[in-house]
C-alpha positions as CSV (number, residue, x, y, z in Angstrom):
1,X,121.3,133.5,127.2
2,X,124.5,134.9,126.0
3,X,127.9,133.5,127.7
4,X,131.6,134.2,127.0
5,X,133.6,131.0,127.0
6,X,136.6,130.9,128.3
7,X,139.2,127.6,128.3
8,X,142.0,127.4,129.8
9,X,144.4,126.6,127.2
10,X,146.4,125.0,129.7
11,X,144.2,122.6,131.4
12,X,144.5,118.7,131.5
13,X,141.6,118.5,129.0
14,X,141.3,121.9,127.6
15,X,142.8,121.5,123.6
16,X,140.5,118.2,123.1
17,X,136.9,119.5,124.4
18,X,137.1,123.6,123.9
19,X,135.6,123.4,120.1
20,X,133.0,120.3,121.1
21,X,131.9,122.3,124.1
22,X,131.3,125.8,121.5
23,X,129.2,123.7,119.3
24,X,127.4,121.8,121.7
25,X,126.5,125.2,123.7
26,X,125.2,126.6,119.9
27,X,123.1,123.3,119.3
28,X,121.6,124.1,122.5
29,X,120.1,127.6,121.9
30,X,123.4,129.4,123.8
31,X,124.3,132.5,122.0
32,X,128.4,132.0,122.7
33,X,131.4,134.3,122.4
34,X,134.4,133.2,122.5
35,X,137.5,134.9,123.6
36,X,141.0,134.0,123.4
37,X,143.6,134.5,126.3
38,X,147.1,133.5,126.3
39,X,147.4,133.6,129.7
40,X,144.9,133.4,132.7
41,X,145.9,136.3,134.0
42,X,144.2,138.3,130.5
43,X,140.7,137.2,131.6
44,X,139.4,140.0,134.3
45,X,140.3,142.4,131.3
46,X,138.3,140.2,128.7
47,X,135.4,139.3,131.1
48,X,135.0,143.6,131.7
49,X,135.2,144.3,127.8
50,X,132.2,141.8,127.7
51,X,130.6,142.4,130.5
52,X,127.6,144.5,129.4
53,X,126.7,142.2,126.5
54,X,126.6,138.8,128.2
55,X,124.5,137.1,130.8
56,X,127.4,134.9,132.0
57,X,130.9,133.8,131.6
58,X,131.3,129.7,131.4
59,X,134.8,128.9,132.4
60,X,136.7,125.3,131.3
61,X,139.3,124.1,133.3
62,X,140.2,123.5,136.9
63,X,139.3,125.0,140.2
64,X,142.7,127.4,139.9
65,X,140.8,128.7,136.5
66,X,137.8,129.3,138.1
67,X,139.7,131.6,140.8
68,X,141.5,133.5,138.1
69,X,137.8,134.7,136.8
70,X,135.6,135.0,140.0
71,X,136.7,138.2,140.6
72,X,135.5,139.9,137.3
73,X,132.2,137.9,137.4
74,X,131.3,139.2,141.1
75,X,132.6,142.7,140.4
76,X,130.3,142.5,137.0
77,X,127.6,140.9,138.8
78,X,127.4,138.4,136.1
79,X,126.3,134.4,136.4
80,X,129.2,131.4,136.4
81,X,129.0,128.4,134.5
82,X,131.4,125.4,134.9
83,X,133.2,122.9,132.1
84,X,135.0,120.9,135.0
85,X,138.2,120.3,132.6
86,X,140.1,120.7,134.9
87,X,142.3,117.8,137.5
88,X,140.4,117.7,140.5
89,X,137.3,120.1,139.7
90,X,136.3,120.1,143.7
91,X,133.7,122.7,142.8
92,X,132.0,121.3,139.8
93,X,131.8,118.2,142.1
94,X,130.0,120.1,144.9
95,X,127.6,121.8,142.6
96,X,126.9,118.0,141.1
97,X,128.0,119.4,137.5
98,X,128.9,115.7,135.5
99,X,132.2,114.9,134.5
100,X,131.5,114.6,130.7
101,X,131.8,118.3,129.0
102,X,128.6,117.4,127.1
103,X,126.5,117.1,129.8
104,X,128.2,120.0,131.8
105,X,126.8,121.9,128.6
106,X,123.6,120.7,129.4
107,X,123.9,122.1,132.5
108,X,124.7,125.5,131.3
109,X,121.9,125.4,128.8
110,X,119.2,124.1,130.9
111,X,120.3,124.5,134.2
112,X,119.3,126.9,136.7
113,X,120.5,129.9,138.2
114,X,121.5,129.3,142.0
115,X,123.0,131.9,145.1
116,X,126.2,130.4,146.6
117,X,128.7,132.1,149.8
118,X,132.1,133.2,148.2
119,X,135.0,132.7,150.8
120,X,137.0,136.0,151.5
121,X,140.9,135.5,152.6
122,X,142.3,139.5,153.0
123,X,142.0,140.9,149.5
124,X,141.1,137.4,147.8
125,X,138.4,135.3,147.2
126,X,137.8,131.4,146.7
127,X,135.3,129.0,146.0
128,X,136.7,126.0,148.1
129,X,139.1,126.2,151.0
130,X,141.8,128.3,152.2
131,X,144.5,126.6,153.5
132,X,147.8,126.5,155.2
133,X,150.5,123.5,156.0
134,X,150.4,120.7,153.7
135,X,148.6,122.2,151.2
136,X,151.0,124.6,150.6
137,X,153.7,122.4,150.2
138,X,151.7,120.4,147.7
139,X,151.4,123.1,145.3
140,X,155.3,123.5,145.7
141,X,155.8,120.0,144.0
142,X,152.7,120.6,141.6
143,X,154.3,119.8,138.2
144,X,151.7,120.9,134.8
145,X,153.3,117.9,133.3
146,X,152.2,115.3,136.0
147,X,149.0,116.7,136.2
148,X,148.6,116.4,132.5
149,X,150.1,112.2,132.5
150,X,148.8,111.1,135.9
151,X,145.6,113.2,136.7
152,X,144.0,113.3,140.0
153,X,146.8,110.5,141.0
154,X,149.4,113.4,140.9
155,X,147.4,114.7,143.8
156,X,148.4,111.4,145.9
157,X,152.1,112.1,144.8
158,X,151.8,115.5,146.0
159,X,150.0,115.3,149.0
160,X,152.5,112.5,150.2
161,X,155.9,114.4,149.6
162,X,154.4,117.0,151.1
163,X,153.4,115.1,154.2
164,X,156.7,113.8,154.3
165,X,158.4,117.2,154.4
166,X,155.7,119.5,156.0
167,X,156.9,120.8,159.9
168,X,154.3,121.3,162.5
169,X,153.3,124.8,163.2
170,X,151.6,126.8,165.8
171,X,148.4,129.0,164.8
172,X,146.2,131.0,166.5
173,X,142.6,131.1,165.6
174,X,139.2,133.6,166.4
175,X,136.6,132.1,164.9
176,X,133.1,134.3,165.8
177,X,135.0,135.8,168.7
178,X,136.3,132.4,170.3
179,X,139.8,131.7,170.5
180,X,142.0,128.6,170.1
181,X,145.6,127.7,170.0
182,X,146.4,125.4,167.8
183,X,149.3,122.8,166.7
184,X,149.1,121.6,163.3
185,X,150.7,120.6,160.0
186,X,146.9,121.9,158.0
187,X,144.7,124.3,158.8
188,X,141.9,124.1,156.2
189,X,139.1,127.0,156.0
190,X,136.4,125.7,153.7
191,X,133.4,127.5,151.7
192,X,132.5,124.3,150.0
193,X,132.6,120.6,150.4
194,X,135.4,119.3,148.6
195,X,138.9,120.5,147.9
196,X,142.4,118.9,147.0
197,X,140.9,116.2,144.8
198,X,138.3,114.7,146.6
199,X,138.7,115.8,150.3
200,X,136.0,117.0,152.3
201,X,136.8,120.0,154.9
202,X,133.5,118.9,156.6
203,X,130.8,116.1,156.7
204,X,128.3,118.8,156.5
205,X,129.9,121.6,154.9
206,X,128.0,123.4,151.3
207,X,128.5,126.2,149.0
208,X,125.3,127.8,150.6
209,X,125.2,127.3,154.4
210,X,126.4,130.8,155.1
211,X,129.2,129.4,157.6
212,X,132.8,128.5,157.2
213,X,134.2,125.4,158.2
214,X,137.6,125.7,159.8
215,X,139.6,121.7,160.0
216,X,143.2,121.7,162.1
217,X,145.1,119.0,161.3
218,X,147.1,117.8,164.5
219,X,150.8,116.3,163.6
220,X,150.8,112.7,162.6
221,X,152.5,109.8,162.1
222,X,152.3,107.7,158.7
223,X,150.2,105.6,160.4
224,X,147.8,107.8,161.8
225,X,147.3,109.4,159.2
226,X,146.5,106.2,156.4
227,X,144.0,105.7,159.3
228,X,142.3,109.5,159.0
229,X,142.7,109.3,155.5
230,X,138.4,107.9,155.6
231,X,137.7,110.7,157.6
232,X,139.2,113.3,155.8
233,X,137.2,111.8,152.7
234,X,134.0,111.5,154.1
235,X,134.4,114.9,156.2
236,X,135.3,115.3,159.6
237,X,132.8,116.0,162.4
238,X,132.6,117.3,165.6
239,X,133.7,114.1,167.2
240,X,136.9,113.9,164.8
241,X,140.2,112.5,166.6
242,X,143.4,114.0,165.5
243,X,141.7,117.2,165.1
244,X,140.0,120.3,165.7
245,X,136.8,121.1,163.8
246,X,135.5,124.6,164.3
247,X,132.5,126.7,162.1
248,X,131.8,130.4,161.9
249,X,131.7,133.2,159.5
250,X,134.7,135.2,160.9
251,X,137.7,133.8,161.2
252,X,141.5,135.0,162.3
253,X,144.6,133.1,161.6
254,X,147.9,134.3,163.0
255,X,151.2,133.0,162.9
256,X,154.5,133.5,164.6
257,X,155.6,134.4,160.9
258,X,153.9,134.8,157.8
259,X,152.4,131.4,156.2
260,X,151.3,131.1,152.9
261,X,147.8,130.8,152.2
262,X,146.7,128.7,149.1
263,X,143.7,129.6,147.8
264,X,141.8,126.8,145.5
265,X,145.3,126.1,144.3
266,X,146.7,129.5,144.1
267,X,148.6,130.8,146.1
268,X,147.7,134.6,146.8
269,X,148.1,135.7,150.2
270,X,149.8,135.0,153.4
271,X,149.0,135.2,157.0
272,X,148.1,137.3,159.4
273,X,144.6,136.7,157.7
274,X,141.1,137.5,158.5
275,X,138.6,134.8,156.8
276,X,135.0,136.0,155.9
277,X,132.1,134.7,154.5
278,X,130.0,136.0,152.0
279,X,126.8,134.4,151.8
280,X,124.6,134.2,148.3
281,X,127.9,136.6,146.8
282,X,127.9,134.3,143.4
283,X,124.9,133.1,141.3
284,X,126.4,130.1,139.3
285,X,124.3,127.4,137.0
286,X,123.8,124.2,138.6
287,X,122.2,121.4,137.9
288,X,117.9,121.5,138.6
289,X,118.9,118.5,141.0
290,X,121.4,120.1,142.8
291,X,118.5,122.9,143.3
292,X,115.7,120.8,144.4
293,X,118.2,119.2,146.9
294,X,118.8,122.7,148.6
295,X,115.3,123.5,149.0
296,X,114.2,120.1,150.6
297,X,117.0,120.7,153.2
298,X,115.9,124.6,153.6
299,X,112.2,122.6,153.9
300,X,113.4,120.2,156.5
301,X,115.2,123.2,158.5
302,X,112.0,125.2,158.5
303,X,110.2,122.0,159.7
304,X,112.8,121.0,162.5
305,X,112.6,124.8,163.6
């Protein structure tokens, strides 16, 4: 297998692991180029100069990095591996990819290949959840420099102020055809499990259901919400309180005015949006668990059928 590494030289724990991870993919029998960016937004141009010499493109950092390259890979049709080097890494988690960069080389090196749905937000494309409210306000406070001293507790930081400060809105939504009008400070639309450090959109949502999973977050008080907060870890349901919890592969969003949408951190389009899935759009390494897992649920859905 030949990759092209690519770290992001801005990333909490980019500078200290970039050189071990290089070695530790050679050691292992990976045939690795390396190619330096000094910005994110150079990588589509050095993933296509690559493209027809590699196998796949292993990207260290954060979900945000991952977002700046998926376009290239999918375009290129090319396979994703993860060095979760990021803050949060809400995708690496999903996949079950390790925290340590030595054994998320393993993963690349021994792993196997595996289809996952690619979320579709107008013109862009993420890997987690689409989102508009809170979220959005988060990223506004989003300093590199707290990330860097306080890791995923700059997340709480975040996520309060912007609880704090976030107004109510009203959103309409057409998810598969049916309609709902919604109030809300969050509307979360999630591809996989886990997004803003460790939330879940859904207690049943994965990277390769073919479905969207669509969370409305009613307004609040500080109480209610400290109360939710288990629920929003876990992952709503259908029976969720203090919210609306809807699943599809079509989705609409529009607003009285434009909303920005963040997009795995990124911020990179606005509503009126239409949400699409596209199922098995992404082959990306995982972990041989994470495989074996998928096919004893397609196993027990065959069996329940």
């Amino acid at each position: 297998m030949r990759v092209l590494v690519l770290i992001n030289p801005g990333a909490r724990q980019g500078p200290a692991h970039a050189d071990t991870a290089m070695k530790q993919l050679w050691a292992m029998g990976v045939d690795v180029v390396r190619a330096r960016a000094e910005q994110l937004a150079d990588w589509p141009a050095l993933i296509e100069r690559h493209a027809a010499h590699i196998d796949c493109v292993v990207v260290g950092g954060g979900d945000g990095s991952l977002n700046f390259a998926l376009d290239a890979i999918l375009r290129n049709k090319l396979t994703l591996g993860v060095l979760p080097l990021g803050t949060a890494n809400d995708f690496a988690r999903t996949l079950g990819y390790p925290d340590d960069p030595a054994a998320a080389c393993r993963v690349v090196a021994q792993g196997v290949d595996h289809r996952v749905d690619v979320g579709r937000v107008n013109d862009a494309y993420f890997l987690n959840v689409a989102s508009i409210g809170l979220a959005v306000r988060a990223r506004s406070y989003r300093s590199a420099e707290a990330k860097r001293r306080f890791g995923a507790l700059s997340y709480v930081h975040n996520a309060y102020a912007a609880f704090r400060d976030t107004r109510a809105f009203r959103v309409r939504v057409v998810c598969d055809g049916v309609r709902r009008d919604l109030h809300t400070i969050q509307l979360a639309i999630g591809n996989g499990r886990y997004f803003g450090g460790g939330l879940s959109v859904a207690s049943n949502a994965s990277l390769d259901d073919g479905r969207l999973d669509l969370f409305s977050l009613e307004p609040q008080t500080p109480a209610e919400m400290l109360r939710l907060l288990p629920t929003l870890l876990r992952g709503p349901d259908s029976s969720i309180r203090g919210g609306e919890l809807l699943q599809g592969t079509r989705i609409r969003v529009i607003t009285a005015r434009p909303h920005a949408i963040n997009t795995d951190g990124e911020v990179l389009t606005h509503t009126p949006a239409l949400v699409r899935i596209l199922p098995r759009a992404l082959r990306v390494r995982v972990p041989q668990a994470y495989r074996a897992a998928f096919e004893a649920r397609q196993q027990a859905e065959r069996t329940d059928a």
